[in-house]
VMD Tcl script that builds the backbone (N, CA, C; Angstrom):
set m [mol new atoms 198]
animate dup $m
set s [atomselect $m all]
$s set {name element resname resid chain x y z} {
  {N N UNK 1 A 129.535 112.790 -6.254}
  {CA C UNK 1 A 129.363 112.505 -4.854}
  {C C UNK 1 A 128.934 113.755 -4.104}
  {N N UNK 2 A 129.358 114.984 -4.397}
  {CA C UNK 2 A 129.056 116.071 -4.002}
  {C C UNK 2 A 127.617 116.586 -3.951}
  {N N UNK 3 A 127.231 115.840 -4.963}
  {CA C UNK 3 A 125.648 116.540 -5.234}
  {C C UNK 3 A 124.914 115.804 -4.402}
  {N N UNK 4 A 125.298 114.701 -3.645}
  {CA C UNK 4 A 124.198 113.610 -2.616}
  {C C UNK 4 A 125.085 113.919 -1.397}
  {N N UNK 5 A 125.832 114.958 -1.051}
  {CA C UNK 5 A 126.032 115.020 0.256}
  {C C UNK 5 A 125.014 115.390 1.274}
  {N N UNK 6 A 124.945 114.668 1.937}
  {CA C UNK 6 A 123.788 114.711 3.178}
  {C C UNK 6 A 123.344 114.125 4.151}
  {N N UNK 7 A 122.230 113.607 4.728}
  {CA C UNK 7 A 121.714 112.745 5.736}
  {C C UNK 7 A 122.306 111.637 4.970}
  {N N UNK 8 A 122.168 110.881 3.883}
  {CA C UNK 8 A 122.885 109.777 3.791}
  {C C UNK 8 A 124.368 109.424 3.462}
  {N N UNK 9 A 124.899 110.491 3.739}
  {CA C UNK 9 A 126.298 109.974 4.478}
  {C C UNK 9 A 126.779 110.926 5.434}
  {N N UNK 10 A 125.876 110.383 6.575}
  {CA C UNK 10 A 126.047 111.377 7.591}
  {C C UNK 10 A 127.017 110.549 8.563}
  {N N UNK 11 A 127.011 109.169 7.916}
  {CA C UNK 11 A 127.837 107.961 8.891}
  {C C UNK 11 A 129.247 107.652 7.482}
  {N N UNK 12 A 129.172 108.654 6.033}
  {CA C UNK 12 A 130.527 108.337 5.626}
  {C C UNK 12 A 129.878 107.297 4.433}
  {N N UNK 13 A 131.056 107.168 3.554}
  {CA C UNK 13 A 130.906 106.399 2.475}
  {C C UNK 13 A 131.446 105.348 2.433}
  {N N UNK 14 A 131.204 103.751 2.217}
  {CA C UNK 14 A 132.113 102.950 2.007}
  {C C UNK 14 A 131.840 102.657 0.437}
  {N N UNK 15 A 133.160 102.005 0.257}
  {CA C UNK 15 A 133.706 101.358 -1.085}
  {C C UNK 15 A 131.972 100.595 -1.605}
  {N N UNK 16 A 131.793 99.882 -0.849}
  {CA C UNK 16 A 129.824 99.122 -1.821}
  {C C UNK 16 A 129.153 100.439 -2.593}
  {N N UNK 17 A 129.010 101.402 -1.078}
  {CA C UNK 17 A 127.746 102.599 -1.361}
  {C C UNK 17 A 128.411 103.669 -2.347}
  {N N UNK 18 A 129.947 103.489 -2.661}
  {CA C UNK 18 A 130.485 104.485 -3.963}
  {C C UNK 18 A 130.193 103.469 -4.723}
  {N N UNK 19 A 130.618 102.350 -4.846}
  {CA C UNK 19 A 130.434 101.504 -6.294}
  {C C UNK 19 A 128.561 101.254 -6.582}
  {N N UNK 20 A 128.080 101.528 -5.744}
  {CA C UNK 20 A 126.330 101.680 -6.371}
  {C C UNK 20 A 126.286 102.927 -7.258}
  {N N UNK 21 A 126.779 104.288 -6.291}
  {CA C UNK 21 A 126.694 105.772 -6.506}
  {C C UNK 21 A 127.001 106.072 -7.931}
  {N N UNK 22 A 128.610 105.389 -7.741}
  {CA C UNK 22 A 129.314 106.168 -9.161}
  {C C UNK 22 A 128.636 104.662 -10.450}
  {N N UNK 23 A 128.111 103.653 -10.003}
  {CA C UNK 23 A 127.772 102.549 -11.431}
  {C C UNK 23 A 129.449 102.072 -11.434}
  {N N UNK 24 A 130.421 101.511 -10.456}
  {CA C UNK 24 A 131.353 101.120 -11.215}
  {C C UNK 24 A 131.876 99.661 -10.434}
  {N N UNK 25 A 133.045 98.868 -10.450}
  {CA C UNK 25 A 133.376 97.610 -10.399}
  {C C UNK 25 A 133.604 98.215 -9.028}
  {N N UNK 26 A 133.547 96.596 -8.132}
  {CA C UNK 26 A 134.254 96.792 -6.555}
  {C C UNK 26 A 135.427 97.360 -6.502}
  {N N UNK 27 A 136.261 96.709 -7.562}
  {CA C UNK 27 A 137.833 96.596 -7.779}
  {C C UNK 27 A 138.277 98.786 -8.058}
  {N N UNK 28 A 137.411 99.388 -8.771}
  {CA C UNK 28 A 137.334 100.783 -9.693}
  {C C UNK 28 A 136.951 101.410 -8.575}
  {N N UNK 29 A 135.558 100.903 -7.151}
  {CA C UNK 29 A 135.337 102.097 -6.040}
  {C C UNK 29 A 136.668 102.555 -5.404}
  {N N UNK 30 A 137.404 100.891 -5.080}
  {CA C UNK 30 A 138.219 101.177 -4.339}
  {C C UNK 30 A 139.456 102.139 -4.441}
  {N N UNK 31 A 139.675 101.683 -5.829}
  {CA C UNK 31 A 140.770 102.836 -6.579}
  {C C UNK 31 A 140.268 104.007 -6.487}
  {N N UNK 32 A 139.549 104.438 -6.677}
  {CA C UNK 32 A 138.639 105.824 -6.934}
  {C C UNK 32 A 139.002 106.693 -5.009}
  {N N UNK 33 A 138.445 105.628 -4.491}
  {CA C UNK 33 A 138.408 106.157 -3.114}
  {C C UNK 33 A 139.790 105.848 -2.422}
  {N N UNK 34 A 140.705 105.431 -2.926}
  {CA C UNK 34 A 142.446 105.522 -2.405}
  {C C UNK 34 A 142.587 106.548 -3.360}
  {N N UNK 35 A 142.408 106.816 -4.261}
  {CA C UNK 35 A 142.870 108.133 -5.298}
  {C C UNK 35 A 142.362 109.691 -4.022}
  {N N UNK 36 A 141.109 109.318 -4.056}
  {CA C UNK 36 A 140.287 110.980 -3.220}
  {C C UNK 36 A 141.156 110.640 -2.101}
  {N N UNK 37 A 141.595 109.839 -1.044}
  {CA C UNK 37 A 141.663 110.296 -0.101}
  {C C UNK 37 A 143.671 110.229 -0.129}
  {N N UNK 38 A 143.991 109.803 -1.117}
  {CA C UNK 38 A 145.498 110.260 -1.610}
  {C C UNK 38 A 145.462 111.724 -1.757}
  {N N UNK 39 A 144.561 112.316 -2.391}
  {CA C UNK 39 A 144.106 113.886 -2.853}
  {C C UNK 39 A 143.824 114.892 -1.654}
  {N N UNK 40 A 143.459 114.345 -0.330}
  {CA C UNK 40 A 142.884 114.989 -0.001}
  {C C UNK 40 A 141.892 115.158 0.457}
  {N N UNK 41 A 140.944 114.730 -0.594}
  {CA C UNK 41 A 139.581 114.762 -0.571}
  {C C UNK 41 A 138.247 114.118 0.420}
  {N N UNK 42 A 139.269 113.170 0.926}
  {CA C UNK 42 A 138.494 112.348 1.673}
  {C C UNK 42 A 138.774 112.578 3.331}
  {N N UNK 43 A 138.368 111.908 4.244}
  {CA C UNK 43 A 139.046 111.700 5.228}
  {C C UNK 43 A 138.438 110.171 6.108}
  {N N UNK 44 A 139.793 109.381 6.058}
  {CA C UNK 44 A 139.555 108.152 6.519}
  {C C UNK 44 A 138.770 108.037 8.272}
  {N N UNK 45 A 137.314 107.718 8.492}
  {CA C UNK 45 A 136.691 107.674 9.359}
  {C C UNK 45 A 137.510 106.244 10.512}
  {N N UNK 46 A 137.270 106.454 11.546}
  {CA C UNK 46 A 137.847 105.258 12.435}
  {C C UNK 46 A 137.299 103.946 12.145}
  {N N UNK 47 A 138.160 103.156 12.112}
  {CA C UNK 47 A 138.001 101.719 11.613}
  {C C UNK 47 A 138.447 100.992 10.417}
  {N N UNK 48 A 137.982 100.124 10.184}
  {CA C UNK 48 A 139.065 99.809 8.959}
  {C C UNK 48 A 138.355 98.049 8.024}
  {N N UNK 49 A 139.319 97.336 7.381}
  {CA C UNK 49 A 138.624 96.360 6.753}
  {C C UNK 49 A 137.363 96.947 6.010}
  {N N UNK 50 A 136.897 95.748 5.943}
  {CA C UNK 50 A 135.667 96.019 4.887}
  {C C UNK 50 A 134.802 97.036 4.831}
  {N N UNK 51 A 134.746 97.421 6.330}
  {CA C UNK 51 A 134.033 98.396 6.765}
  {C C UNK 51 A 134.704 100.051 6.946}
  {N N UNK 52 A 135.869 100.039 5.987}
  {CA C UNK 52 A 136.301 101.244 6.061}
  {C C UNK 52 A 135.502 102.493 5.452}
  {N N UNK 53 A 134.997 103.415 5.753}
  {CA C UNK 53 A 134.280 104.296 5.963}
  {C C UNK 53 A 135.007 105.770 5.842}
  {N N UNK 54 A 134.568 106.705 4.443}
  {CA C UNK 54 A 135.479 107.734 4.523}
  {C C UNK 54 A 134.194 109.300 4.362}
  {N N UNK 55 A 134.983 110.296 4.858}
  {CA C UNK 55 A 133.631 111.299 4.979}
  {C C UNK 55 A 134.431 112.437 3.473}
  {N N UNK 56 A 133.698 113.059 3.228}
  {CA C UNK 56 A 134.319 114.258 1.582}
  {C C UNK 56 A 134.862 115.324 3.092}
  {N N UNK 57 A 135.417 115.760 2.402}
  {CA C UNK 57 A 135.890 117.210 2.909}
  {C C UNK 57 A 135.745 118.383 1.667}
  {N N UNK 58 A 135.054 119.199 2.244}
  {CA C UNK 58 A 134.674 120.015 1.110}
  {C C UNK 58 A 135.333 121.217 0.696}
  {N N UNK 59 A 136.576 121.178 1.819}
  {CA C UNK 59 A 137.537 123.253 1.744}
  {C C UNK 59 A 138.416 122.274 0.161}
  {N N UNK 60 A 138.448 121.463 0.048}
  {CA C UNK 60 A 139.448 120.695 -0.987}
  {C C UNK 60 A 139.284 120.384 -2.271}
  {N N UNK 61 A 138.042 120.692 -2.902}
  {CA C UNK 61 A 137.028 120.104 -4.300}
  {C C UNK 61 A 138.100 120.724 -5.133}
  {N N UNK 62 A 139.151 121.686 -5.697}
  {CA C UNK 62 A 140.059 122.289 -6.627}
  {C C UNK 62 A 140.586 120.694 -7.021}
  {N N UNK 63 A 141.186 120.094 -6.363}
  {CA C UNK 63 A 142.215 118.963 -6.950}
  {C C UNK 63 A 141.667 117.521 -6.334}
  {N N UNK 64 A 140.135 117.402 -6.487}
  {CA C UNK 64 A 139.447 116.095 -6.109}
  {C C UNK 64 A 138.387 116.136 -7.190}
  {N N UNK 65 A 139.600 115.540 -8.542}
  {CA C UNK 65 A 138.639 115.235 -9.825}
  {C C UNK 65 A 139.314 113.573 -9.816}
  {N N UNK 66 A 138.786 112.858 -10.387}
  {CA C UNK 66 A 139.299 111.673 -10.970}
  {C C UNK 66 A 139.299 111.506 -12.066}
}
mol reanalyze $m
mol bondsrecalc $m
mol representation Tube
mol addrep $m
Protein backbone atom coordinates (compact mmCIF):
# COMPACT_ATOMS: atom_id res chain seq x y z
CA UNK A 1 0.00 0.00 0.00
CA UNK A 2 2.88 2.19 0.67
CA UNK A 3 4.31 2.10 -2.69
CA UNK A 4 0.79 3.68 -4.33
CA UNK A 5 0.58 6.33 -1.77
CA UNK A 6 -0.60 9.37 -3.52
CA UNK A 7 -3.14 11.41 -5.54
CA UNK A 8 -5.15 8.26 -5.42
CA UNK A 9 -5.75 8.11 -1.99
CA UNK A 10 -5.77 11.49 -1.40
CA UNK A 11 -9.63 10.91 -0.25
CA UNK A 12 -8.31 7.48 1.88
CA UNK A 13 -8.77 3.84 1.27
CA UNK A 14 -11.84 1.82 1.56
CA UNK A 15 -12.19 -1.93 2.21
CA UNK A 16 -13.33 -2.49 -2.15
CA UNK A 17 -10.11 -0.25 -3.26
CA UNK A 18 -7.72 -2.53 -0.63
CA UNK A 19 -9.40 -5.73 -1.75
CA UNK A 20 -8.62 -4.72 -5.66
CA UNK A 21 -4.95 -3.38 -4.39
CA UNK A 22 -3.86 -6.24 -2.22
CA UNK A 23 -5.92 -9.26 -4.91
CA UNK A 24 -7.81 -10.49 -1.77
CA UNK A 25 -11.59 -11.59 -0.50
CA UNK A 26 -14.06 -8.68 0.78
CA UNK A 27 -14.24 -10.72 3.97
CA UNK A 28 -9.61 -10.72 4.14
CA UNK A 29 -9.68 -6.47 3.13
CA UNK A 30 -11.64 -6.01 5.96
CA UNK A 31 -9.57 -8.00 8.42
CA UNK A 32 -6.44 -6.66 7.01
CA UNK A 33 -7.72 -3.07 7.49
CA UNK A 34 -9.16 -3.66 11.34
CA UNK A 35 -5.67 -5.36 11.87
CA UNK A 36 -3.62 -1.79 10.39
CA UNK A 37 -5.74 0.40 12.07
CA UNK A 38 -5.69 -1.90 15.49
CA UNK A 39 -1.72 -1.29 14.79
CA UNK A 40 -1.76 1.97 14.34
CA UNK A 41 -1.25 2.18 11.02
CA UNK A 42 -4.20 3.53 9.79
CA UNK A 43 -6.35 6.32 10.76
CA UNK A 44 -10.15 6.00 10.64
CA UNK A 45 -11.36 9.06 8.25
CA UNK A 46 -14.98 10.60 9.30
CA UNK A 47 -17.83 8.48 8.50
CA UNK A 48 -18.58 5.13 8.64
CA UNK A 49 -20.68 1.96 7.06
CA UNK A 50 -19.77 0.89 3.84
CA UNK A 51 -18.20 3.87 3.13
CA UNK A 52 -15.68 3.77 5.85
CA UNK A 53 -12.61 5.33 4.60
CA UNK A 54 -9.10 5.06 6.30
CA UNK A 55 -5.83 7.27 5.43
CA UNK A 56 -1.85 5.20 6.21
CA UNK A 57 0.01 7.12 8.62
CA UNK A 58 3.46 6.88 7.81
CA UNK A 59 5.68 7.97 11.40
CA UNK A 60 4.26 4.10 12.20
CA UNK A 61 5.47 1.51 9.20
CA UNK A 62 7.97 -0.48 12.23
CA UNK A 63 4.82 -2.56 13.47
CA UNK A 64 2.30 -2.22 10.29
CA UNK A 65 3.20 -5.66 8.71
CA UNK A 66 0.40 -8.20 8.33
Amino acid sequence: MLDTVGEEFEQGINARKYQSLAKVSKATATRDLAELLEKGCLYKLPGGGSSTRYTVLLRRTEDCTL
